[in-house]
C-alpha positions as CSV (number, residue, x, y, z in Angstrom):
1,X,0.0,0.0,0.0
2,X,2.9,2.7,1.3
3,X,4.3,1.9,-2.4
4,X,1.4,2.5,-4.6
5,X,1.1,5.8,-2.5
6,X,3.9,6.7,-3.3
7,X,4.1,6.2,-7.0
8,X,0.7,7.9,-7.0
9,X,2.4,10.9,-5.1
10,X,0.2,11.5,-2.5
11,X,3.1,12.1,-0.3
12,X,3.8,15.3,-2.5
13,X,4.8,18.6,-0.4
14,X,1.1,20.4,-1.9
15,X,-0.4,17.9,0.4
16,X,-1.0,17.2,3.8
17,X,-1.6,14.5,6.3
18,X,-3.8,13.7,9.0
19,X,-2.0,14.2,12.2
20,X,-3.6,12.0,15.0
21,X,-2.1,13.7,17.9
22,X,-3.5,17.9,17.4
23,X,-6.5,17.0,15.1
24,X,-6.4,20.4,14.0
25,X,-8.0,21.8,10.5
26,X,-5.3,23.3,8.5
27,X,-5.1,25.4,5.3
28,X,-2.1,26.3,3.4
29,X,-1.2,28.0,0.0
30,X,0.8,26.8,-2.3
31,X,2.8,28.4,-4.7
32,X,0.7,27.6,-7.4
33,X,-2.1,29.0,-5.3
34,X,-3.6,25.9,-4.2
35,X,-5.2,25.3,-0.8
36,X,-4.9,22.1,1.1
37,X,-6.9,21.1,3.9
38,X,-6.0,18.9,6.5
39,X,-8.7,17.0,8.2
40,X,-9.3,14.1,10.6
41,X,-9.2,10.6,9.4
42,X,-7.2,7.5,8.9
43,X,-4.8,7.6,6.4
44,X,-4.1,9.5,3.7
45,X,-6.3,11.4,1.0
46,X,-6.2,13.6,-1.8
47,X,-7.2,17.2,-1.2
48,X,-10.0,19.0,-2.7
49,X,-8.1,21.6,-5.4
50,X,-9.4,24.9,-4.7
51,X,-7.9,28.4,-6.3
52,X,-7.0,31.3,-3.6
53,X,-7.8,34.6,-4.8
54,X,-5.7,37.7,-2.9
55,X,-7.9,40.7,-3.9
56,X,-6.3,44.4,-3.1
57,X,-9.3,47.2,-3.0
58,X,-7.6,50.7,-3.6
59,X,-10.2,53.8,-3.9
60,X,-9.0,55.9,-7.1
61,X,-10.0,59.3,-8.6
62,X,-10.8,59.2,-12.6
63,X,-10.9,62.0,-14.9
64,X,-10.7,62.4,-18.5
65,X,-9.9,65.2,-20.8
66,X,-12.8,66.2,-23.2
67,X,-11.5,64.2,-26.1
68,X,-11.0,61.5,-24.0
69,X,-7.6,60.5,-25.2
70,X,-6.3,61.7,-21.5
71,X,-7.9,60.1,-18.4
72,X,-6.2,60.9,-15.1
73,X,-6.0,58.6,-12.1
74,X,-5.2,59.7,-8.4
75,X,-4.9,57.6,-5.4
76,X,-5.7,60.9,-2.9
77,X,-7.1,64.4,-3.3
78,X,-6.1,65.4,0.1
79,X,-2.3,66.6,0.7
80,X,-1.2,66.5,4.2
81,X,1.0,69.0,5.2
82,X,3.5,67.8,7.8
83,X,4.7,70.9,8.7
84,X,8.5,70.0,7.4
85,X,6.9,68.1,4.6
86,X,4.7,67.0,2.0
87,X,2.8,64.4,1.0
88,X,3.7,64.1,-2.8
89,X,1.0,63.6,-5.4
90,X,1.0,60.0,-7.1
91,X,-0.8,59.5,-10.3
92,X,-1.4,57.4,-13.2
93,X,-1.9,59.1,-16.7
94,X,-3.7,57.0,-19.3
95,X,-2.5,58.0,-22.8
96,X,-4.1,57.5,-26.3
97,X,-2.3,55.4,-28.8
98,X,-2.0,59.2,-31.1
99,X,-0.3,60.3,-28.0
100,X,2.5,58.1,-28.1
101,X,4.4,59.2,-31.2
102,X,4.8,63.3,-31.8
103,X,3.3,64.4,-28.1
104,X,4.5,65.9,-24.9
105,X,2.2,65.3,-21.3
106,X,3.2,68.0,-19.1
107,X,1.7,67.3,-15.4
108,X,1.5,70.5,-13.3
109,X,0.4,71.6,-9.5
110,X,-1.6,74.8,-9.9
111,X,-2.3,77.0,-6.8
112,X,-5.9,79.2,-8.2
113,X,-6.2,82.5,-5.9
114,X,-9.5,84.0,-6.1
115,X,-9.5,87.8,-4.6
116,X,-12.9,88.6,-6.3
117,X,-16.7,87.4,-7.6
118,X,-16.4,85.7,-10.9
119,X,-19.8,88.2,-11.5
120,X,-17.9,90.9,-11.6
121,X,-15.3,90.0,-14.3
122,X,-16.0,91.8,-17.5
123,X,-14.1,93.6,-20.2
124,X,-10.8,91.4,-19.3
125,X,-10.7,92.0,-15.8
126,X,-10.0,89.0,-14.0
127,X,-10.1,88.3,-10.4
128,X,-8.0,85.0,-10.3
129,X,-4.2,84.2,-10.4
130,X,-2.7,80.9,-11.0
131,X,0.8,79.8,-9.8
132,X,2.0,76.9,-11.0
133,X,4.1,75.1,-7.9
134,X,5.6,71.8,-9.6
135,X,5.9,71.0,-13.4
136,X,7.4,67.9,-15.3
137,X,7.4,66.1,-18.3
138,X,5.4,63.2,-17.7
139,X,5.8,61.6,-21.5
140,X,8.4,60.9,-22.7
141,X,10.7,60.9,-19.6
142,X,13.4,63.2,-19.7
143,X,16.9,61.9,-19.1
144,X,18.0,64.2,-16.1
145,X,14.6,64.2,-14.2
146,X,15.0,62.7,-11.1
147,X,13.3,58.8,-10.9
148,X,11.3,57.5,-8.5
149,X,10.0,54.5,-7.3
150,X,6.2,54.1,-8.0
151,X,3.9,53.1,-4.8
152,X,1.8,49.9,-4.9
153,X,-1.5,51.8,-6.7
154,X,0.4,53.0,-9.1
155,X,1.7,49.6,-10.1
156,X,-1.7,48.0,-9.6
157,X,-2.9,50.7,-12.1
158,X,-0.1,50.1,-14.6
159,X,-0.6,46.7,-14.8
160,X,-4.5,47.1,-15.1
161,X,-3.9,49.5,-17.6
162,X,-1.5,48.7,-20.0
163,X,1.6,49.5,-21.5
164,X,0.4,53.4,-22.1
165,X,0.1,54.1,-18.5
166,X,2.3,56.1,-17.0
167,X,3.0,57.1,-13.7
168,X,4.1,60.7,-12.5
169,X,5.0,62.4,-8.7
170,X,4.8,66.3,-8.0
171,X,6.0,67.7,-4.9
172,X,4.5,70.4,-3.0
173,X,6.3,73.2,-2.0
174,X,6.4,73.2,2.5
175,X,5.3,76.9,2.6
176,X,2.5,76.3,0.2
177,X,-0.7,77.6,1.3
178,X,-3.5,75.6,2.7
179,X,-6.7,75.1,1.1
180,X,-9.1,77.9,2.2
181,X,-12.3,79.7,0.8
182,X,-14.1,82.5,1.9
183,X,-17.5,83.2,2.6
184,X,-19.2,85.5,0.5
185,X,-22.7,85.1,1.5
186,X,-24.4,83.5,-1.5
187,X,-24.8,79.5,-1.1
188,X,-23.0,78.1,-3.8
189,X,-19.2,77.6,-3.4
190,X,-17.9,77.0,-6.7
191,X,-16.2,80.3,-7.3
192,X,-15.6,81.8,-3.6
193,X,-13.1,83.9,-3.2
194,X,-9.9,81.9,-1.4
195,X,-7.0,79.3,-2.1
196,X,-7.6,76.0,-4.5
197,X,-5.6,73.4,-5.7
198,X,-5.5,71.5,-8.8
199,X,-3.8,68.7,-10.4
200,X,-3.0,69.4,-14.4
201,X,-2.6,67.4,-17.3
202,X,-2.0,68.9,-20.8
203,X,-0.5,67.8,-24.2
204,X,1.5,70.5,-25.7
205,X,4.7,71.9,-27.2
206,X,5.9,73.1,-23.6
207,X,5.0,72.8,-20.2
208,X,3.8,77.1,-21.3
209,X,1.4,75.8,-24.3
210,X,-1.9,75.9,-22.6
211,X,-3.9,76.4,-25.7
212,X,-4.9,73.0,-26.2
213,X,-8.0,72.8,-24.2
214,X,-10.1,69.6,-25.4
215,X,-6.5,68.2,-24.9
216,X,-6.2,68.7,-21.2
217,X,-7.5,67.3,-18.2
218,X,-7.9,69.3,-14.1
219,X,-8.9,67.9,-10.8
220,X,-9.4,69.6,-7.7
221,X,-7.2,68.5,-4.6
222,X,-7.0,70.1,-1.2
223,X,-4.1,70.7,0.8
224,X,-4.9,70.3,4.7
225,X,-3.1,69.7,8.2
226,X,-4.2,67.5,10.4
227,X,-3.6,68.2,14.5
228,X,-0.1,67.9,15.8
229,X,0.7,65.4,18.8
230,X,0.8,67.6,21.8
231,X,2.7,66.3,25.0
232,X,1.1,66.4,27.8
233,X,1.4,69.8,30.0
234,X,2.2,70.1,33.6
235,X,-0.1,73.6,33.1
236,X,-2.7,74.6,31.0
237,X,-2.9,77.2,28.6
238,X,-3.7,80.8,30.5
239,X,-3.2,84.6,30.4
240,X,-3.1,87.1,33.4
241,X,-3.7,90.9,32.3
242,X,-3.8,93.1,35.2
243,X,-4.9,97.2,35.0
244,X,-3.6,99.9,36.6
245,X,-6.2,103.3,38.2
246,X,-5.1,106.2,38.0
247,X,-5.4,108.0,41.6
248,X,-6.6,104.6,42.7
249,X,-4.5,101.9,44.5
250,X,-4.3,98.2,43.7
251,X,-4.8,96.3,40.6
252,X,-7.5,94.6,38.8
253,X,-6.3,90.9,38.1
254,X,-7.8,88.5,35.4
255,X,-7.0,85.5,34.4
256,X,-8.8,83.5,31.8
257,X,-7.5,79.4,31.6
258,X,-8.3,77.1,29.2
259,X,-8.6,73.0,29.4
260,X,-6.0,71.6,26.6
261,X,-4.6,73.7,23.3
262,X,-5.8,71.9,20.6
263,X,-9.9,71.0,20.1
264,X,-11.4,69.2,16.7
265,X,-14.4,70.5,15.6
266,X,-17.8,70.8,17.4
267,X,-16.0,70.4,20.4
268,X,-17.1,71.8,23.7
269,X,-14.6,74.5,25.2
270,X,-14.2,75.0,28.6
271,X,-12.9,78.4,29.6
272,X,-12.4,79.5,33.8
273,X,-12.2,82.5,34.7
274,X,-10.3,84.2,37.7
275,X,-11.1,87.8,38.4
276,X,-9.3,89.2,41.9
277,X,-10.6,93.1,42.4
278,X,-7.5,94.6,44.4
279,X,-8.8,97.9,43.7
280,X,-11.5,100.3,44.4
281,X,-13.9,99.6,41.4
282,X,-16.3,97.4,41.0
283,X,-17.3,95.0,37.5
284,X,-20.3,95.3,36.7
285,X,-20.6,92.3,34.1
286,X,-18.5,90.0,32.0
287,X,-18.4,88.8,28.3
288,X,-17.2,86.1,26.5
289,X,-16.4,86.3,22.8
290,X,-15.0,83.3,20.0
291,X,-13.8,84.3,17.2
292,X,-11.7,83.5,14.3
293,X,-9.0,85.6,12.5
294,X,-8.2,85.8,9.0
295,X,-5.0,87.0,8.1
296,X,-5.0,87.4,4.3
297,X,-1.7,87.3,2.6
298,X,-1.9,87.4,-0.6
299,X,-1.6,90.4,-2.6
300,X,-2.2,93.2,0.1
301,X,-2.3,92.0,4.0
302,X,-5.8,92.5,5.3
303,X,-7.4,91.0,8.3
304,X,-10.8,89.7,9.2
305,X,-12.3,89.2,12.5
306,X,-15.9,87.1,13.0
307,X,-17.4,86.3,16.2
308,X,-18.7,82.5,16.4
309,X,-20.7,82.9,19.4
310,X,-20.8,84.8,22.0
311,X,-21.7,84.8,26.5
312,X,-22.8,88.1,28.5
313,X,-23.6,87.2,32.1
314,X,-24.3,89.4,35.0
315,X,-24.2,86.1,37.6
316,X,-21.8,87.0,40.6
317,X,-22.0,90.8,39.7
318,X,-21.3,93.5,40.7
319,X,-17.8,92.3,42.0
320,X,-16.7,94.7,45.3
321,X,-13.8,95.7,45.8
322,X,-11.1,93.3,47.7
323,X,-13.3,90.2,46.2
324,X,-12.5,87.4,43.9
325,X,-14.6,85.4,41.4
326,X,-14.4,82.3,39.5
327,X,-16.3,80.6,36.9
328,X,-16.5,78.2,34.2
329,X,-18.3,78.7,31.0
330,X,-18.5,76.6,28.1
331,X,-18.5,77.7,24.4
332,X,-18.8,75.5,21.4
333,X,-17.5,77.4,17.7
334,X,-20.3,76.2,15.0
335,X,-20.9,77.8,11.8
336,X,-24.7,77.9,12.3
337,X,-24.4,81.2,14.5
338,X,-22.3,82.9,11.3
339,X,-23.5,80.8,8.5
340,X,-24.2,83.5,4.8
341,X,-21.5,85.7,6.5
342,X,-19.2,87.3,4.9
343,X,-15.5,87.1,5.6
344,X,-16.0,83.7,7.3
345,X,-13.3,81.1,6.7
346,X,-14.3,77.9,5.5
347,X,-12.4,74.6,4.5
348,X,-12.1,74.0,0.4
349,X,-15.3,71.8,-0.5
350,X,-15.5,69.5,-4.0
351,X,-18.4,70.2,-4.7
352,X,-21.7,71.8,-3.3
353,X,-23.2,68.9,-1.6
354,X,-20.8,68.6,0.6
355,X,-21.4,70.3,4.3
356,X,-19.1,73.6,4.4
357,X,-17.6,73.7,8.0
358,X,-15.3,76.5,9.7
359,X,-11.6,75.9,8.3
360,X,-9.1,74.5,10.5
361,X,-6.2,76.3,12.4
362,X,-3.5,77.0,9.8
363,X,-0.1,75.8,11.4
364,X,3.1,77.9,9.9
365,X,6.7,76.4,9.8
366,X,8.3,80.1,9.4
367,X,8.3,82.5,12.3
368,X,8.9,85.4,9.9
369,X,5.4,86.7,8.7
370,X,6.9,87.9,6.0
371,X,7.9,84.6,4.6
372,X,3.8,83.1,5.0
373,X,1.7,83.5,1.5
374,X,-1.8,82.8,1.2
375,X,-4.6,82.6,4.3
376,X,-4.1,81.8,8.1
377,X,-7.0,81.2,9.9
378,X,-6.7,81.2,14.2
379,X,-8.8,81.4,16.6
380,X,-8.6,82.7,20.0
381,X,-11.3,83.6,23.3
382,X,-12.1,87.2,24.3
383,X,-12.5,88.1,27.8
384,X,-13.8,91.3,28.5
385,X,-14.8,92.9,32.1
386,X,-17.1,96.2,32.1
387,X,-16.3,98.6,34.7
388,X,-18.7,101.0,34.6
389,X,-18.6,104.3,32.6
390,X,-15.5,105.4,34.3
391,X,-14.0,102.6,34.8
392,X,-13.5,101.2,31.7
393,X,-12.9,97.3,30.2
394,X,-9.9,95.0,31.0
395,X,-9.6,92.8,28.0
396,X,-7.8,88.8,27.8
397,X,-7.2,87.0,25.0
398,X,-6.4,83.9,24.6
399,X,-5.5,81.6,21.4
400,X,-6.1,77.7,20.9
401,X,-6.1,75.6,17.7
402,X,-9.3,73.8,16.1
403,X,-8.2,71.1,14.1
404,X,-8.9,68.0,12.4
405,X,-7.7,64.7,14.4
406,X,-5.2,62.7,12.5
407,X,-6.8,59.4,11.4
408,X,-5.7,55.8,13.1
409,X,-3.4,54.0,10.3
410,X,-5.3,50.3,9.6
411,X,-3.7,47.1,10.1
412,X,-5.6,46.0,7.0
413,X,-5.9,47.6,4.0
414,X,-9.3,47.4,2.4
415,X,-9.1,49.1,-0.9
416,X,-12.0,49.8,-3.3
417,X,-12.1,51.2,-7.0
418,X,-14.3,53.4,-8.1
């Protein structure tokens, strides 16, 4: 019997055998991409010759020109900005067989500012300037550009495609600026006034010969930060103004405290305040005011400030002189208090069925001002005490960041085309 099995070649290494001792169920895979199964019995068997499938699931972004000779694929529309870096932009361009011969694909990064309504363009005036941040020469490759090593999408994609894929990388700039739109009031968002991104692909003479339009192909992507790791503080975030009277000892004291430095949005934030009158005067009521800043950079510095929301309260008032007070008050920034406002910052939507929400804090790597191009959105918490007519106010502020939490990285990845 032990040699007709073994001329039969049962005993071969795709194959298992029943092992009395752990009678365990066991699968394995081959090489040839077999699965073997080992089950309880006596003896030996043949196994059932199944085929194992590994399927890998990536979500990718399609867009073709309007003659359809150039179709664009990209793995990601957002760019995270790491502060010191990039993420680069990996793509796939799809050529047509006419391409291949006498054509040039160019692949550019444009930066689109908008300072002004796209109604009130007429007789040349424009109200939009592009900058192109990256450029190369995506077919044919050029001898001295610098080669790269294409990720796993792109090879799925090349070798889904075809030999007249080819894959391309642009860098980002680090002081690019984020992706941020103003609010102008009406409801759609297609043309507000703010910083855009897109992702370019022409066929021309040059990467300059833009006159081919059928020939060309655009697709929105948003550049955006995502909120920093913060170690954790021994104190918390405060500021202690104190104000001086004029032929009046002592010193009015507040201090206004907040409960961590960075919030994501919709978050509750929890502001205590300390007031300590060492003087003669008395405060008569408090008021409590978020709002976001809009430093605009671009052409001409401007600022914009917006109240979110806002607390007046009377409770423990007046406060006497040589008395102390402290309270807690929480504040939530939403859009729905300031939504149709103009000057409001909002983060860069796709399209206009997607929510608009209150853009992001806008994290700098340059400590020069002068250096930063494009919008910075902050936001900080007003404190203001009323003294009374001849008192005066005694004003706190105090900044914190609204951000977007960085997303866990999956064990698994689960990848879907569409």
């Amino acid at each position: 019997i032990q040699r007709v099995l073994r001329r039969t070649g049962v005993f071969d290494h795709t194959h298992t055998l029943f092992d009395p001792v752990s009678r365990v169920s066991e699968f394995r895979l081959s090489r040839t991409g077999r699965n073997t199964k080992r089950r309880p019995g006596i003896g030996t068997y043949r196994p059932q010759q199944r085929h194992a499938t590994m399927v890998l699931n990536f979500n990718v972004f399609k867009k073709s020109s309007a003659d359809g000779k150039l179709i664009l694929y990209l793995s990601k529309r957002n760019i995270v900005d790491h502060i010191t870096f990039v993420d680069p932009v990996d793509g796939v361009v799809l050529l047509d067989n006419s391409y291949l011969k006498n054509s040039k694909i160019f692949g550019q990064i444009v930066c689109s500012f908008r300072y002004g309504r796209k109604d009130d363009e007429m007789m040349g005036l424009c109200f939009q300037k592009d900058m192109y941040l990256a450029s190369a020469q995506i077919y044919p490759p050029r001898d001295n550009d610098d080669t790269f090593k294409p990720s796993k999408i792109q090879d799925c994609l090349i070798s889904k495609l075809g030999s007249n894929a080819m894959p391309f990388r642009l860098k980002v700039p680090e002081n690019a600026p984020a992706s941020v739109i103003l609010q102008d009031g009406t409801t759609s968002l297609a043309d507000a006034c703010g910083v855009q991104y897109y992702v370019k692909i022409f066929a021309g003479e040059s990467e300059t010969d833009h006159n081919r339009a059928k020939s060309s192909v655009a697709m929105r992507i948003r550049k955006i930060q995502f909120a920093p790791v913060m170690r954790p503080l021994s104190r918390h975030p405060c500021t202690i103004v104190r104000k001086d009277f004029m032929f009046s000892p002592g010193q009015l004291e507040l201090e206004a405290v907040l409960d961590k430095q960075v919030y994501t949005h919709g978050e509750n934030v929890l502001v205590t305040i300390c007031i300590r009158n060492n003087s003669n005067k008395m405060v008569k009521k408090i008021k409590l005011m978020m709002q976001q800043i809009v430093d605009i950079v671009i052409f001409q510095n401007g600022q914009c400030r917006t109240a979110l929301t806002a607390a007046e309260t009377q409770e423990g008032c007046p406060i006497l002189p040589g008395s102390s007070l402290q309270k807690t008050v929480v504040m939530t920034p939403t859009l729905e208090n300031v939504k149709g406002r103009y000057g409001v910052a909002l983060e860069d939507q796709f399209n206009d069925k997607q929510e608009p929400a209150l853009a992001s804090s806008v994290l700098i790597s340059s400590s020069d001002i002068k250096d930063v191009f494009g919008i910075i959105v902050s936001y900080s918490v007003k404190v203001k005490l009323y003294l009374g007519a001849l008192g005066g106010e005694l004003t706190a502020e105090l900044p914190f960041l609204i951000m977007h939490s960085k997303p866990e990285k999956k064990t698994t990845h689960s990848i879907t085309a569409s």
